[in-house]
C-alpha positions as CSV (number, residue, x, y, z in Angstrom):
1,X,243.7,167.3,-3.5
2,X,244.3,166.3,0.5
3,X,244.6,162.8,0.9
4,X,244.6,161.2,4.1
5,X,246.2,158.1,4.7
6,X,244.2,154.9,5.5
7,X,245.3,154.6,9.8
8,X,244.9,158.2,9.5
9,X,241.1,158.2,9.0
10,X,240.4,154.8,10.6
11,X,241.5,156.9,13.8
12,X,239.6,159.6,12.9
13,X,236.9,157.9,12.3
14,X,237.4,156.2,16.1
15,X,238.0,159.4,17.3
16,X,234.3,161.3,16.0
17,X,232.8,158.2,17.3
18,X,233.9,157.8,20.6
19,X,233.3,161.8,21.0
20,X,230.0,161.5,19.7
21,X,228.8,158.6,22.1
22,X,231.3,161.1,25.0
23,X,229.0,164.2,24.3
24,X,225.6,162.1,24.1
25,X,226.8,160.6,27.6
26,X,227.5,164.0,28.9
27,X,223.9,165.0,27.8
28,X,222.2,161.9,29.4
29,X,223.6,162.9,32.8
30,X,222.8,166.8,32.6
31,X,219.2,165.4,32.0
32,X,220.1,163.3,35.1
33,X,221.3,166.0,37.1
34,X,218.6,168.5,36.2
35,X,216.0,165.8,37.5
36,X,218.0,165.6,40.8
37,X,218.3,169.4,41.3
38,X,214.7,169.9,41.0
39,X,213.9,166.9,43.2
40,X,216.1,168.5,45.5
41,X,214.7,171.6,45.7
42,X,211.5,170.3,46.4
43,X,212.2,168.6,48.9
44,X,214.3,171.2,50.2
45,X,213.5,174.6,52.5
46,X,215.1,176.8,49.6
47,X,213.1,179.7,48.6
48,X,211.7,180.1,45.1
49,X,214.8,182.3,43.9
50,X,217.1,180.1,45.3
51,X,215.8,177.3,43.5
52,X,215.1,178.8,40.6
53,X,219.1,180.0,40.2
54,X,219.6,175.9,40.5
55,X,217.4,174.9,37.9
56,X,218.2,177.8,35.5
57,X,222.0,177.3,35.9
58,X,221.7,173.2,35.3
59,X,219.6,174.1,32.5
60,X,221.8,176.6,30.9
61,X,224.1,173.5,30.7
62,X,222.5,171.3,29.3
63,X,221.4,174.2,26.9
64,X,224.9,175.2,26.3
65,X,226.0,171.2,26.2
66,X,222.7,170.4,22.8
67,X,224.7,173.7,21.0
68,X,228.3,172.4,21.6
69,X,227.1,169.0,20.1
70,X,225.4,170.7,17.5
71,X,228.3,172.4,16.6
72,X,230.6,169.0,16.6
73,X,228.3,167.6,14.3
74,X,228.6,170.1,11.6
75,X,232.0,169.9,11.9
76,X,231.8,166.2,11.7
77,X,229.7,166.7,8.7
78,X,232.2,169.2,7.2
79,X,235.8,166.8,7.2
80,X,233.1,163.7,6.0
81,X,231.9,166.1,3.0
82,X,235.7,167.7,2.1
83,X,236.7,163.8,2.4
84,X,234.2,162.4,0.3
85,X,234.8,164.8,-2.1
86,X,238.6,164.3,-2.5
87,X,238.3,160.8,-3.6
């Protein structure tokens, strides 16, 4: 049985939160950004490729930025089951 002492998890428990709310942030201003690249390309003389290589590579971020958050999450929900069922 792993037990975890009580400051232990109370940080832990910080910790997931604040890197939860860190990654949503991080996701709210590739959405951000992705609106500014296309408004820039617009309103730019860029050819199509050019701006399509912007808008693809902003959106493979923000792509690459939904998995990584997917993946904390079911790691999240991994130490919260192995906890849970330890006590």
């Amino acid at each position: 049985m792993v037990h975890i002492e009580h400051e232990t998890a109370k940080q832990l428990a910080l910790d997931i939160t604040s890197t939860h709310l860190a990654i949503d942030k991080a996701l709210a201003d590739l959405a951000t950004l992705t609106y500014s690249v296309i408004d820039a390309c617009r309103h730019s003389d860029a050819s199509l490729a050019q701006s399509q290589a912007a808008i693809e590579g902003v959106a493979n971020g923000l792509t690459k930025m939904v998995d990584a958050r997917k993946g904390f999450m079911h790691a999240h929900r991994k130490i919260a089951h192995r906890h849970s069922k330890k006590n």
